[in-house]
N, C-alpha and C positions, 0 to 999 in steps of 0.2 A: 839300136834297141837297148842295148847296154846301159849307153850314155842318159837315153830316157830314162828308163829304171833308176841310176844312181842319182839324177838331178834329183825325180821323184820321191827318193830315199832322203835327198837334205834335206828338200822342202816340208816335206813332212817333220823333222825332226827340227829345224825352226818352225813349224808351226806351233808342237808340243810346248817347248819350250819358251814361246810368245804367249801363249792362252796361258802355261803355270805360272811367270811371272806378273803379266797383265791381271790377271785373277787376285794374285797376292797386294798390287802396287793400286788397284781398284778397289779393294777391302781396304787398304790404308787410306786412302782419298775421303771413302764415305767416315771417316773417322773425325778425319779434319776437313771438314767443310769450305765449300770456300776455297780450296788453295789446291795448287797445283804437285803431287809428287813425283818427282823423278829419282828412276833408279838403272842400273847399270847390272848387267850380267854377264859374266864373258864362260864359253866355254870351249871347248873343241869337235872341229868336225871336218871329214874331209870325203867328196866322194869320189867314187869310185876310178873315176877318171882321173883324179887329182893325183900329183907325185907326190904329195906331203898331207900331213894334216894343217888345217888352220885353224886360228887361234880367230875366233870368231865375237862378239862385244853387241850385244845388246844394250839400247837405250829405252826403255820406258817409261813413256809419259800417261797419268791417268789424273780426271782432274770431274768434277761433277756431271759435266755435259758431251761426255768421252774420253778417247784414249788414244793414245800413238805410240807405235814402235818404229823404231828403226834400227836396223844391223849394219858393223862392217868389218870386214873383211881382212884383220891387219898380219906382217910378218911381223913384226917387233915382239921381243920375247920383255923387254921391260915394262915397266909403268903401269898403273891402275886403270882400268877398266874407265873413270871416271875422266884420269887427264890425258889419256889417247881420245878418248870422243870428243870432248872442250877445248881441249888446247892444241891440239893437234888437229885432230877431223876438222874440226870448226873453222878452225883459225884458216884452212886450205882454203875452204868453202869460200869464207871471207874472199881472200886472196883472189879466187876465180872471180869473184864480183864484182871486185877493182878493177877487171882487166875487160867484164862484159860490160861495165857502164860505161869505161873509155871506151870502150871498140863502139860499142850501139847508139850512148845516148851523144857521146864526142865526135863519131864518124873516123876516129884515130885511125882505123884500116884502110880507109880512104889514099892510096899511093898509087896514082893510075900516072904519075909524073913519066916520062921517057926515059930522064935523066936519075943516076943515084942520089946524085945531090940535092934538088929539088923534092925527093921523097923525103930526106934526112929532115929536111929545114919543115915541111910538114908535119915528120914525125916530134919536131922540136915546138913546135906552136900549141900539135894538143898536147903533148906533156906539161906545157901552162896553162892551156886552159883546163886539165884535171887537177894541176892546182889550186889554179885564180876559186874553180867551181866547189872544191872539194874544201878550201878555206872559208867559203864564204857561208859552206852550210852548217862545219865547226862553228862560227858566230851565233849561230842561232840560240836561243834557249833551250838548257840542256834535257828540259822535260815536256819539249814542243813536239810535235810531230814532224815541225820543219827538219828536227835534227834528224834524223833518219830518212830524208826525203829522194827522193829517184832527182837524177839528174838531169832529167827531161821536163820533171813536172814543175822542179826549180826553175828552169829554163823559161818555161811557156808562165809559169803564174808569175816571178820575179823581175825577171831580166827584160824576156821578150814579152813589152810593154807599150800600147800609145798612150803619151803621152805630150803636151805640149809645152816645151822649154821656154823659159825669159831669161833673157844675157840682161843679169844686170852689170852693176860697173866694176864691181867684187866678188860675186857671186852668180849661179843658175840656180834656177827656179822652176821645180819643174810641178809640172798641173795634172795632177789625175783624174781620172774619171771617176763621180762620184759612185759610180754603181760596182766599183773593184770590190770585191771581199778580203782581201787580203791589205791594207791598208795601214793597218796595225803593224804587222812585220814588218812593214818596207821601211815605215820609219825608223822600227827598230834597228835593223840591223846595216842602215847605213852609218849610223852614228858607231858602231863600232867596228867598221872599215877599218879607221887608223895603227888597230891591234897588227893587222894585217901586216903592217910595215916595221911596228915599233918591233 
């Protein structure tokens, strides 16, 4: 009962303090139209339960057609409100995403081997294929939606292709189907493959 009561006590007092800032960071928005303001609040709070107080960081986003908050939770007694959320928070975030699109879209968890060694040499195959994947979508143009693209979706619209090959006597030829949407990239960004190497 306590512990309900204290949770109750924080949440309420992120709330307050989400509607004051939103409120203010929403008046600035309808100002400047069009565009998006982000701003950064940090305060302290800690409940009841808690052995310490915490140093608590609000992010607010408000932009014509809504708004978003997010909080977190840091011990760090240094740095700005702005570069613990962006370069820190963020940067982890990132981090975590590297690790779910090997696990998920690579299958890199996949170690059902008997043997240790045979797991390793697994585990050594997708760390180049989250290479070979992760350079090739580097390539892309940097104002494309390819560049940010999931590594599954790269996979099925790019790589995983029918197609019909010709061995010439210097060269392969390969034939796509006229009905691909994607056509334009492919060309593209084989021609700069060779970056790859140099």
């Amino acid at each position: 009962m306590h512990d309900q009561f204290a949770c109750s006590c924080r949440f309420r007092v992120l709330n307050i303090v989400e509607r004051r800032v939103m409120t203010s960071t929403t008046a600035r928005a309808q100002q400047a139209p069009g565009e998006k303001i982000r701003r950064f609040k940090e305060f302290n709070d800690g409940a009841a339960s808690w052995d310490r107080v915490e140093r608590i960081i609000a992010r607010v986003e408000a932009w014509p057609l809504g708004g978003d908050t997010r909080f977190i939770v840091t011990s760090l007694k240094a740095g700005s409100p702005r570069t613990l959320y962006q370069e820190i928070y963020c940067a982890r975030g990132q981090a975590e995403n590297h690790i779910k699109a090997w696990k998920t879209n690579l299958a890199a968890d996949r170690t059902s081997c008997s043997r240790a060694s045979a797991n390793q040499m697994r585990l050594f195959l997708h760390i180049g294929a989250y290479w070979l994947m992760w350079s090739f979508r580097s390539l892309m143009p940097r104002r494309s939606r390819w560049r940010g693209i999931q590594f599954n979706t790269l996979h099925l619209r790019l790589i995983k292709l029918a197609v019909r090959l010709e061995t010439l006597k210097r060269s392969i030829r390969m034939h796509l189907p006229r009905s691909m949407p994607d056509q334009a990239i492919l060309g593209y960004a084989p021609a700069r493959l060779p970056r790859l190497v140099s």
